[in-house]
Chimera marker file (.cmm) of the C-alpha trace (Angstrom):
<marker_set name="trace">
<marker id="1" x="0.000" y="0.000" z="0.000" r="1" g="1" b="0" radius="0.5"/>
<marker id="2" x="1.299" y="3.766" z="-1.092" r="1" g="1" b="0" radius="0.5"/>
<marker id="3" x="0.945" y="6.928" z="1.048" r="1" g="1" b="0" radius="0.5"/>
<marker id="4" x="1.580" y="9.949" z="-0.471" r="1" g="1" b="0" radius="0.5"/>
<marker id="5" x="3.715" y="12.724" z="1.508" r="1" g="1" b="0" radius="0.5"/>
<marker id="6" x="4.260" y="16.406" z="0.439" r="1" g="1" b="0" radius="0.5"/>
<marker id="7" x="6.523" y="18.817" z="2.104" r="1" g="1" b="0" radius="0.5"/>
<marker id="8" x="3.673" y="21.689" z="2.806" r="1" g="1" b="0" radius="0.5"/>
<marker id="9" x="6.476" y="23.919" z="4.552" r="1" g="1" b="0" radius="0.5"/>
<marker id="10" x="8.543" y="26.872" z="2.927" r="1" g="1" b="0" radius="0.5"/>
<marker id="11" x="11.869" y="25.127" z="2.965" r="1" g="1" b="0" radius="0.5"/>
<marker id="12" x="13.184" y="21.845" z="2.200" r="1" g="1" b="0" radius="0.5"/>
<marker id="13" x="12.501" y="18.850" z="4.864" r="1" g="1" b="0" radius="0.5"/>
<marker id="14" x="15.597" y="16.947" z="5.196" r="1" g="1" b="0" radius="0.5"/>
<marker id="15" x="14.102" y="13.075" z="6.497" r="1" g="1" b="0" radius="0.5"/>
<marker id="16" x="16.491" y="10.961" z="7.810" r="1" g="1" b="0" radius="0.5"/>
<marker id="17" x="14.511" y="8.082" z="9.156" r="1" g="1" b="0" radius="0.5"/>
<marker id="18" x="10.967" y="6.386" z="8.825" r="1" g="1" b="0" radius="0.5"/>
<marker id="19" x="9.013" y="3.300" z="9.718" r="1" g="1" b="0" radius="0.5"/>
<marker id="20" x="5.825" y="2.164" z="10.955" r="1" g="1" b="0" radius="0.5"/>
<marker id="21" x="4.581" y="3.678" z="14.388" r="1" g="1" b="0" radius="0.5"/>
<marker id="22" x="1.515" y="2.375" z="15.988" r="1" g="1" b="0" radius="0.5"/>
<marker id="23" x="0.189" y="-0.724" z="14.262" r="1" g="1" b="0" radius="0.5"/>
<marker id="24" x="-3.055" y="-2.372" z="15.256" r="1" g="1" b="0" radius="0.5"/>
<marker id="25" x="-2.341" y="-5.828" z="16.039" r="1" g="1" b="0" radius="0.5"/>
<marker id="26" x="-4.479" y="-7.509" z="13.388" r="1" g="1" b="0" radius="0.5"/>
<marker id="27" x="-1.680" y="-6.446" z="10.982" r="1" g="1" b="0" radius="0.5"/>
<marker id="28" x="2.411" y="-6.842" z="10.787" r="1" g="1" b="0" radius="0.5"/>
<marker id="29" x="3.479" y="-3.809" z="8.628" r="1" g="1" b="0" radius="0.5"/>
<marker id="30" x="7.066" y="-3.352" z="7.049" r="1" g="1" b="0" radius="0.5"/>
<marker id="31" x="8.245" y="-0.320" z="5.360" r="1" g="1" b="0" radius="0.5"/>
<marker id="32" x="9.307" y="-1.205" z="1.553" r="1" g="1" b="0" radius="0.5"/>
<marker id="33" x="11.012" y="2.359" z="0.465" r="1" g="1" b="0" radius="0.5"/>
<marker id="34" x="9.739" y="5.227" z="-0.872" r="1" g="1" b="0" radius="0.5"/>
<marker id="35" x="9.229" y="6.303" z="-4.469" r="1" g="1" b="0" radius="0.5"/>
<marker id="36" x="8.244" y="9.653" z="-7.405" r="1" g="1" b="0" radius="0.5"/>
<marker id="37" x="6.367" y="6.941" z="-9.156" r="1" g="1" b="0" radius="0.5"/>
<marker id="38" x="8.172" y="7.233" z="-12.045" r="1" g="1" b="0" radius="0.5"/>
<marker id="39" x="7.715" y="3.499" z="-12.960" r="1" g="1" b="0" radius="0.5"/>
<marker id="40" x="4.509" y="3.337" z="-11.075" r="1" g="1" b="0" radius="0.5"/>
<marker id="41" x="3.240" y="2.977" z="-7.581" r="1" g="1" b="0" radius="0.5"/>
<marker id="42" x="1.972" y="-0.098" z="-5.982" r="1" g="1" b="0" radius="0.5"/>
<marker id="43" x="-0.732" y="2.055" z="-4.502" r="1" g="1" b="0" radius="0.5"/>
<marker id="44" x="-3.515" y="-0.628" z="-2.435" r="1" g="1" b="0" radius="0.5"/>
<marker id="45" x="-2.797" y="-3.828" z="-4.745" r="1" g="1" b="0" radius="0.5"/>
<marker id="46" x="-3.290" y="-7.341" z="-3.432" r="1" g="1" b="0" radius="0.5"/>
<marker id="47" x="0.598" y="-8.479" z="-2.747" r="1" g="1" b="0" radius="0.5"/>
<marker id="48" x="1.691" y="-10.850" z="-5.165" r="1" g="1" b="0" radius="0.5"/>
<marker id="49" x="5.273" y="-11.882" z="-6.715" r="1" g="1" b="0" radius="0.5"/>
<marker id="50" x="4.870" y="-9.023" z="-9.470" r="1" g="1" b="0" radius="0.5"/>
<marker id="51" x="3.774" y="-6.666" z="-7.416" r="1" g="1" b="0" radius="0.5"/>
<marker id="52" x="7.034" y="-7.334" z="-5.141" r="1" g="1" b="0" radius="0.5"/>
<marker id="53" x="8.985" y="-7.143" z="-7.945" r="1" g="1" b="0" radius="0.5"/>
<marker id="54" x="7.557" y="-3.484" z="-9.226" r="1" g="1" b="0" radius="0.5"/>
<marker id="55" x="8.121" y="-2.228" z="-5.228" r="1" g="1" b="0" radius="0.5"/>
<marker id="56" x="11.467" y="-3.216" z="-5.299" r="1" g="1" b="0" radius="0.5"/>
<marker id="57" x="12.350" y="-1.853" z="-8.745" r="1" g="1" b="0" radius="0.5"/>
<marker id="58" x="10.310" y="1.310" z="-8.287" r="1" g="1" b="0" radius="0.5"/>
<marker id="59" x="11.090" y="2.279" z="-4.184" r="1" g="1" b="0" radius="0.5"/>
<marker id="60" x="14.488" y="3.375" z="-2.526" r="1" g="1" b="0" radius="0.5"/>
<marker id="61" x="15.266" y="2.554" z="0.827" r="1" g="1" b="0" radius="0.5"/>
<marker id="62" x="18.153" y="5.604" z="0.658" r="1" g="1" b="0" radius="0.5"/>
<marker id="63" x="18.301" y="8.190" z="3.265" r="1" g="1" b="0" radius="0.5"/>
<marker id="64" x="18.248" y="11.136" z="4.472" r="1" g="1" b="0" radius="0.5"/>
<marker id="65" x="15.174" y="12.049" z="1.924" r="1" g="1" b="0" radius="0.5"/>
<marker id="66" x="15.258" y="15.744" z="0.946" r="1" g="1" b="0" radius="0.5"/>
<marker id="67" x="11.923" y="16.934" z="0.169" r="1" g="1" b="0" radius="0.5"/>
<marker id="68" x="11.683" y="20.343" z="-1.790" r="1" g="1" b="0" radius="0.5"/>
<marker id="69" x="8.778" y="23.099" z="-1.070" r="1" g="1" b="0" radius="0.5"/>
<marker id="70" x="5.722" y="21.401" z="-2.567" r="1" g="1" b="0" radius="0.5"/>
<marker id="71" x="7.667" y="18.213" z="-3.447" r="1" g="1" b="0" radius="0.5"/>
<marker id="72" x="5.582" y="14.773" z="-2.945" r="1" g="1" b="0" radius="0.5"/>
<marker id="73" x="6.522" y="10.997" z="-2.372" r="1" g="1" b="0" radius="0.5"/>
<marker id="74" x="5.036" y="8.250" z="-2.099" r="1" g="1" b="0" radius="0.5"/>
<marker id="75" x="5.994" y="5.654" z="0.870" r="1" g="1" b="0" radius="0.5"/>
<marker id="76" x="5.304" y="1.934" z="0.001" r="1" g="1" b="0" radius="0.5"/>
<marker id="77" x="4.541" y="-0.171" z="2.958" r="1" g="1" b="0" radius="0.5"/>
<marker id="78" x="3.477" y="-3.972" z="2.929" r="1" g="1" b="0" radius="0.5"/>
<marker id="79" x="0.302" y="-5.005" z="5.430" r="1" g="1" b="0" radius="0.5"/>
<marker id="80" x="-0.029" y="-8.537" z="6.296" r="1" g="1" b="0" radius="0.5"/>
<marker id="81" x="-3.020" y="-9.941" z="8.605" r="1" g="1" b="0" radius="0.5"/>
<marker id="82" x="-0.973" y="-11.933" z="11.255" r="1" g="1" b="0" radius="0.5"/>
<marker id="83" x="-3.296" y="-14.984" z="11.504" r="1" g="1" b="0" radius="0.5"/>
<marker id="84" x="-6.504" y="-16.524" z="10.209" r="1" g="1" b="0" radius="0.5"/>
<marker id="85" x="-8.347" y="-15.540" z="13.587" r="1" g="1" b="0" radius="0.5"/>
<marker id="86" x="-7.201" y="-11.614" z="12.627" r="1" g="1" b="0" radius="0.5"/>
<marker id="87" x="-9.678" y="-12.355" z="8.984" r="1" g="1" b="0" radius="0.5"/>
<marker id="88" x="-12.317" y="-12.907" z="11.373" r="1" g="1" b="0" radius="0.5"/>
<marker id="89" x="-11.337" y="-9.706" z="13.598" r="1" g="1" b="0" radius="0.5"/>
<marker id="90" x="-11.019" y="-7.836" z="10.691" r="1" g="1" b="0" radius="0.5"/>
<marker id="91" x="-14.710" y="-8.402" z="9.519" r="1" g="1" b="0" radius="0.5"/>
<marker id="92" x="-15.676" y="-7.059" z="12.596" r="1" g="1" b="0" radius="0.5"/>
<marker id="93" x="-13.337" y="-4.251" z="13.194" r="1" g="1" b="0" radius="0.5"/>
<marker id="94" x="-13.606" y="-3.398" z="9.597" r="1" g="1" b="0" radius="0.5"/>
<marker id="95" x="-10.068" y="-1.860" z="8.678" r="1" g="1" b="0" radius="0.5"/>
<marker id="96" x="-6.090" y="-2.018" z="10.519" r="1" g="1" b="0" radius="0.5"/>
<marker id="97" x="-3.036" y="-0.796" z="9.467" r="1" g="1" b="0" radius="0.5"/>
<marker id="98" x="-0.775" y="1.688" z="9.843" r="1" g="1" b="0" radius="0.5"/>
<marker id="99" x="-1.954" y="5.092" z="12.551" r="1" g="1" b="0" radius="0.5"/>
<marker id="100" x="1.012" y="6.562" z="12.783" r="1" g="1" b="0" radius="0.5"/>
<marker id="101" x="4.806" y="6.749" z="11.716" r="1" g="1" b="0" radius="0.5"/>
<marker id="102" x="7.998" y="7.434" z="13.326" r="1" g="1" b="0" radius="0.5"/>
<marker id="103" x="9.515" y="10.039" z="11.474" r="1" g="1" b="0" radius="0.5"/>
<marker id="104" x="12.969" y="11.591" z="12.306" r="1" g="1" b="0" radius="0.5"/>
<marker id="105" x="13.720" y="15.296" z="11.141" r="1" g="1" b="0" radius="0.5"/>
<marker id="106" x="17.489" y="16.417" z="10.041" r="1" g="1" b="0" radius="0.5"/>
<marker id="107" x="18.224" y="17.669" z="13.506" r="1" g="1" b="0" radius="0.5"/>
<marker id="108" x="15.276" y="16.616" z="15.280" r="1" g="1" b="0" radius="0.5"/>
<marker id="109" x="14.129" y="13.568" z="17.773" r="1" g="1" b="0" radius="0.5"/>
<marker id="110" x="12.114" y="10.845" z="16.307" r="1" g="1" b="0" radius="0.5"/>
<marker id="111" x="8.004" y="11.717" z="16.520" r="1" g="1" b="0" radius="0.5"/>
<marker id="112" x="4.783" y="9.924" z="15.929" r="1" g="1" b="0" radius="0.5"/>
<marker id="113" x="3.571" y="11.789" z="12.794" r="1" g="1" b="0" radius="0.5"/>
<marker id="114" x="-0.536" y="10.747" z="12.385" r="1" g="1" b="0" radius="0.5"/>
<marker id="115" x="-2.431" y="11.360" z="8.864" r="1" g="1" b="0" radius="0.5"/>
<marker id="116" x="-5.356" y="13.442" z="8.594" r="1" g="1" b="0" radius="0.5"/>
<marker id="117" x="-7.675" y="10.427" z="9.082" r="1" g="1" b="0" radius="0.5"/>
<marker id="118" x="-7.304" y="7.351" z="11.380" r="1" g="1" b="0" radius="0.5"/>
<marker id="119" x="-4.965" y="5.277" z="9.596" r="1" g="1" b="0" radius="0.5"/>
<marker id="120" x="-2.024" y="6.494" z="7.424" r="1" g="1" b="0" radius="0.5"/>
<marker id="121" x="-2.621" y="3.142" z="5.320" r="1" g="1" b="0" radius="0.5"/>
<marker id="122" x="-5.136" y="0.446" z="6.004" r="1" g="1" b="0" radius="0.5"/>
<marker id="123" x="-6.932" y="-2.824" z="5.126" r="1" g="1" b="0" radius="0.5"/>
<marker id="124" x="-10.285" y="-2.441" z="4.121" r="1" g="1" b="0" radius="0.5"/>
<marker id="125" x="-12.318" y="-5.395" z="4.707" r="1" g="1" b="0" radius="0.5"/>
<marker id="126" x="-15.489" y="-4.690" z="2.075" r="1" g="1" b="0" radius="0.5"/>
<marker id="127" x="-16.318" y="-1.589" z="-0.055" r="1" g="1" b="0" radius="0.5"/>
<marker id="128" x="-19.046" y="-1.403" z="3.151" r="1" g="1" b="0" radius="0.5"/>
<marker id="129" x="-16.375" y="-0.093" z="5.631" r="1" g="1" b="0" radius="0.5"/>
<marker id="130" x="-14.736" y="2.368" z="3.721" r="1" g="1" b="0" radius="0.5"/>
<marker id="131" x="-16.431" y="4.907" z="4.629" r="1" g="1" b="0" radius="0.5"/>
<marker id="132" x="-16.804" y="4.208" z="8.565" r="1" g="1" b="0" radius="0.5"/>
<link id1="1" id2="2" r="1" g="1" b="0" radius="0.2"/>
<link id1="2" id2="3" r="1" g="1" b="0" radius="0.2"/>
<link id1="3" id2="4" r="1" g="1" b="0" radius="0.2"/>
<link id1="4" id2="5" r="1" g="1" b="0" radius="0.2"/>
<link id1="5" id2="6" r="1" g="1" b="0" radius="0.2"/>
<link id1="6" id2="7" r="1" g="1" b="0" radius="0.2"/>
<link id1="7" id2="8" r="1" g="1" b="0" radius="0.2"/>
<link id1="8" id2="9" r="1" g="1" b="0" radius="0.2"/>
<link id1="9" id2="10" r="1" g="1" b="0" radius="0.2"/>
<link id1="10" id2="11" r="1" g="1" b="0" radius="0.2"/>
<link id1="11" id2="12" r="1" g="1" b="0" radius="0.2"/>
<link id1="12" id2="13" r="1" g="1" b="0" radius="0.2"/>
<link id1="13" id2="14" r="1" g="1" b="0" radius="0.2"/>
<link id1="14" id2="15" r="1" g="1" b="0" radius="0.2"/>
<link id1="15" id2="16" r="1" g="1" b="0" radius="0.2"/>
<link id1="16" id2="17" r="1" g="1" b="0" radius="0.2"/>
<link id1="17" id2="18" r="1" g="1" b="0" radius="0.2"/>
<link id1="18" id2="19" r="1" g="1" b="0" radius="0.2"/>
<link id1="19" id2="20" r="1" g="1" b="0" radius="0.2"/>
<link id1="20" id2="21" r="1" g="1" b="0" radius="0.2"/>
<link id1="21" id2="22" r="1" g="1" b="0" radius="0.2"/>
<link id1="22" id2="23" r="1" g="1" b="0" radius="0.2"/>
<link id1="23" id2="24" r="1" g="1" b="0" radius="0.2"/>
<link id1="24" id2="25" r="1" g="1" b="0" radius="0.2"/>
<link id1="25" id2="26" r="1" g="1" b="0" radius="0.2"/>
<link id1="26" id2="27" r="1" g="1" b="0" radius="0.2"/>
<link id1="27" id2="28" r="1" g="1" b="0" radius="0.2"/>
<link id1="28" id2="29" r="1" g="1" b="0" radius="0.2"/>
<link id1="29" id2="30" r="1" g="1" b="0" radius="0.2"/>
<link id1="30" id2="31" r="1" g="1" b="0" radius="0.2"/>
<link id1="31" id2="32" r="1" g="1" b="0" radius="0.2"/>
<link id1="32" id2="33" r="1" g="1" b="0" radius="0.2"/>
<link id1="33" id2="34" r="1" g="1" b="0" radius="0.2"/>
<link id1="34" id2="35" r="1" g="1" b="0" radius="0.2"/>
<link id1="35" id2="36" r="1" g="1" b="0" radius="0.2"/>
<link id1="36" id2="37" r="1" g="1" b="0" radius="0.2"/>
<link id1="37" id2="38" r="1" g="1" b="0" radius="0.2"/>
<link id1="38" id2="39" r="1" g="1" b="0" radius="0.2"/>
<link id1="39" id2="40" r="1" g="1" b="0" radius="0.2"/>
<link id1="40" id2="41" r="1" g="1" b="0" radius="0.2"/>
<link id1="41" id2="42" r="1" g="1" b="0" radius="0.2"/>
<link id1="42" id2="43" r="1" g="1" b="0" radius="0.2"/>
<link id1="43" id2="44" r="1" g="1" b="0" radius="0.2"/>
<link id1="44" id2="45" r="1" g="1" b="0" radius="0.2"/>
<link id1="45" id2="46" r="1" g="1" b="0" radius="0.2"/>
<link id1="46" id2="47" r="1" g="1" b="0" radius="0.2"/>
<link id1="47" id2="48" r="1" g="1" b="0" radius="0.2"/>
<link id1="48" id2="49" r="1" g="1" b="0" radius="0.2"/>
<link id1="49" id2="50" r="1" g="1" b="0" radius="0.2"/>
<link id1="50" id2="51" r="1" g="1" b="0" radius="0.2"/>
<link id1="51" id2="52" r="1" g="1" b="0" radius="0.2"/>
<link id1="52" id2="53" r="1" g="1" b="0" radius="0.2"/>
<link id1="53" id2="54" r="1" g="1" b="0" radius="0.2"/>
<link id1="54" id2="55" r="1" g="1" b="0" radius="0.2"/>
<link id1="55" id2="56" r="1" g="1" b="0" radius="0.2"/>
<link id1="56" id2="57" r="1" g="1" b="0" radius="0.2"/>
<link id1="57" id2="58" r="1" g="1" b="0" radius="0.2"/>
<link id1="58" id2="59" r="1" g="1" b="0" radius="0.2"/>
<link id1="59" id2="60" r="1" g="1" b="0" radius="0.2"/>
<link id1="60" id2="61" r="1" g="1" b="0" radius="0.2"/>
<link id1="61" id2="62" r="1" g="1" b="0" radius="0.2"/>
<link id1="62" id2="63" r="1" g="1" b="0" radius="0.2"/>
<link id1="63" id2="64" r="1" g="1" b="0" radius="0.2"/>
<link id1="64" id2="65" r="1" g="1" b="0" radius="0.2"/>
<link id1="65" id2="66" r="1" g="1" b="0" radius="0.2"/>
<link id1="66" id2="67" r="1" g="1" b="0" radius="0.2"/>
<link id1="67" id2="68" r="1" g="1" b="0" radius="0.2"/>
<link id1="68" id2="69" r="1" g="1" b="0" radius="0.2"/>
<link id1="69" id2="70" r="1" g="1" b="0" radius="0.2"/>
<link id1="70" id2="71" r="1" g="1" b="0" radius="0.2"/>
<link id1="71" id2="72" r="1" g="1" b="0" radius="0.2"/>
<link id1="72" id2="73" r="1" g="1" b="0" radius="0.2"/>
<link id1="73" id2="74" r="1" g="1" b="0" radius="0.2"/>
<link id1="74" id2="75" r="1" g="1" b="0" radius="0.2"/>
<link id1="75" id2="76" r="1" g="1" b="0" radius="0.2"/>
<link id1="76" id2="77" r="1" g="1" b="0" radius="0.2"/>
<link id1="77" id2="78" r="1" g="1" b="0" radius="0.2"/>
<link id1="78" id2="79" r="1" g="1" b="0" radius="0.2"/>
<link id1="79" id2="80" r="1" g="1" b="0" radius="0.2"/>
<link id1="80" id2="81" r="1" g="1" b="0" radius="0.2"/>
<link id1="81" id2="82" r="1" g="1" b="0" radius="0.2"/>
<link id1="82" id2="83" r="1" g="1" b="0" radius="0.2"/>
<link id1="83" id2="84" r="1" g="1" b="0" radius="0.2"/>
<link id1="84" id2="85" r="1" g="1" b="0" radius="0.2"/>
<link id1="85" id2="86" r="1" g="1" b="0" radius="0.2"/>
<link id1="86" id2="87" r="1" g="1" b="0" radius="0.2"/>
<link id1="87" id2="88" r="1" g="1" b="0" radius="0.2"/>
<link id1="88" id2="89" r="1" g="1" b="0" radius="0.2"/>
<link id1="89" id2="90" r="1" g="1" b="0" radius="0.2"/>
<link id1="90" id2="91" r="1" g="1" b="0" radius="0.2"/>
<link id1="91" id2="92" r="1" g="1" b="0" radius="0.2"/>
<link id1="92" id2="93" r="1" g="1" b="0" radius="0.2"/>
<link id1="93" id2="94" r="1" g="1" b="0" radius="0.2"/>
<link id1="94" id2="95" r="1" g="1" b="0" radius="0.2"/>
<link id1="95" id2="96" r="1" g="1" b="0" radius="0.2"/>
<link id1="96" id2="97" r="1" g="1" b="0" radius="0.2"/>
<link id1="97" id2="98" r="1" g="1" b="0" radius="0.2"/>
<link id1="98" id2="99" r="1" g="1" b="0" radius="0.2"/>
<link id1="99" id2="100" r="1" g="1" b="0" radius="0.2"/>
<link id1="100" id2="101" r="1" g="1" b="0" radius="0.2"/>
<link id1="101" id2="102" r="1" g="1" b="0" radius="0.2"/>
<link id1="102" id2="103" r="1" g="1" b="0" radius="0.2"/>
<link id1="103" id2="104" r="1" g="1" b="0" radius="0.2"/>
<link id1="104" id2="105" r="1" g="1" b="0" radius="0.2"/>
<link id1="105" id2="106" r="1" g="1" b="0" radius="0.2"/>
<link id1="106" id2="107" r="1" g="1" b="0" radius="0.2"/>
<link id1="107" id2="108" r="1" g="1" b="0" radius="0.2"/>
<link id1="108" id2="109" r="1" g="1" b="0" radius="0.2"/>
<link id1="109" id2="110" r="1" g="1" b="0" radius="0.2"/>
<link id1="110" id2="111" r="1" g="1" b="0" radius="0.2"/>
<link id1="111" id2="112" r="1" g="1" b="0" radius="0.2"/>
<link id1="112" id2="113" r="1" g="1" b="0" radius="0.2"/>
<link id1="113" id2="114" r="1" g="1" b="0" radius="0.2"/>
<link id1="114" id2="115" r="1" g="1" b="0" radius="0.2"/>
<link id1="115" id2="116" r="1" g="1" b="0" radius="0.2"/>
<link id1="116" id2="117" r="1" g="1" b="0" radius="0.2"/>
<link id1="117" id2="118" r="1" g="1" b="0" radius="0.2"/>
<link id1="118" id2="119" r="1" g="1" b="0" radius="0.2"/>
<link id1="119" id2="120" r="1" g="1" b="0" radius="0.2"/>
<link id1="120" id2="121" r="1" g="1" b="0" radius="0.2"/>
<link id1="121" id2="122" r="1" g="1" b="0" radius="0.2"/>
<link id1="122" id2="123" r="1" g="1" b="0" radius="0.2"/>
<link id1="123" id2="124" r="1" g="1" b="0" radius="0.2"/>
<link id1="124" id2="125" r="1" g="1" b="0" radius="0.2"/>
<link id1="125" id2="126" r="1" g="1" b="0" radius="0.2"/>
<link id1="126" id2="127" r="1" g="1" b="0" radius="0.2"/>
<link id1="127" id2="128" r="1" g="1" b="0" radius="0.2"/>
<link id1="128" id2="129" r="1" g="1" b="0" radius="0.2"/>
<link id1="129" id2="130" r="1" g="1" b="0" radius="0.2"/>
<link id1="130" id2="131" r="1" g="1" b="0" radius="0.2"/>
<link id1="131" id2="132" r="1" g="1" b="0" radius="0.2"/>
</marker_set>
């Protein structure tokens, strides 16, 4: 799954770490790189061998990130239920993944950095919960 980041402040943002924050527990989540999509995003696809391989060709794992004023990114991120029991869970619960990330800032301790919503990236379990 992609999130898309955007340096909204009047000078560059210099990132020299990332990775996931708070992860509900019906989900393992593992940072894959971030990318411009220049040779496409993975964006919510079902993980399969292909889509692996365009992650890997298309993300970089480099840091520190320099973000210009009003530059984007996208940050790839692969979500994995942890059991059959989470399936279950996640018919219930309706959506887990990602709430936050640990971001740290050129000069800065690491920080929790939420989205604008409740997850940065989730699981959806039907086209039902997506808007709960």
């Amino acid at each position: 799954m992609s999130a898309e980041i955007t340096n909204v402040n009047s000078e560059p943002l210099t990132i020299e770490a990332l990775e996931p924050g708070e992860v509900d527990s019906l989900v393992e989540a593992r940072f894959i790189g971030h990318s411009d999509c220049a040779m496409g995003c993975v964006g919510g696809r079902v993980w399969t061998p292909e889509v692996a391989a365009r992650a890997e060709k298309g993300t970089s794992l480099d840091f520190p990130l320099v973000l210009d004023v009003d530059e984007r990114r996208f940050l790839t991120f692969e979500l994995k239920l942890v059991s059959q029991a989470a399936v279950a869970s996640l018919e219930r619960e309706c959506r887990a993944g990602i709430r936050s990330l640990r971001v740290t800032l050129q000069g800065k301790e690491s920080e929790l950095l939420q989205g604008p919503g409740t997850h940065i990236v989730a699981v959806h379990w039907s086209e039902t919960c997506a808007d709960e």
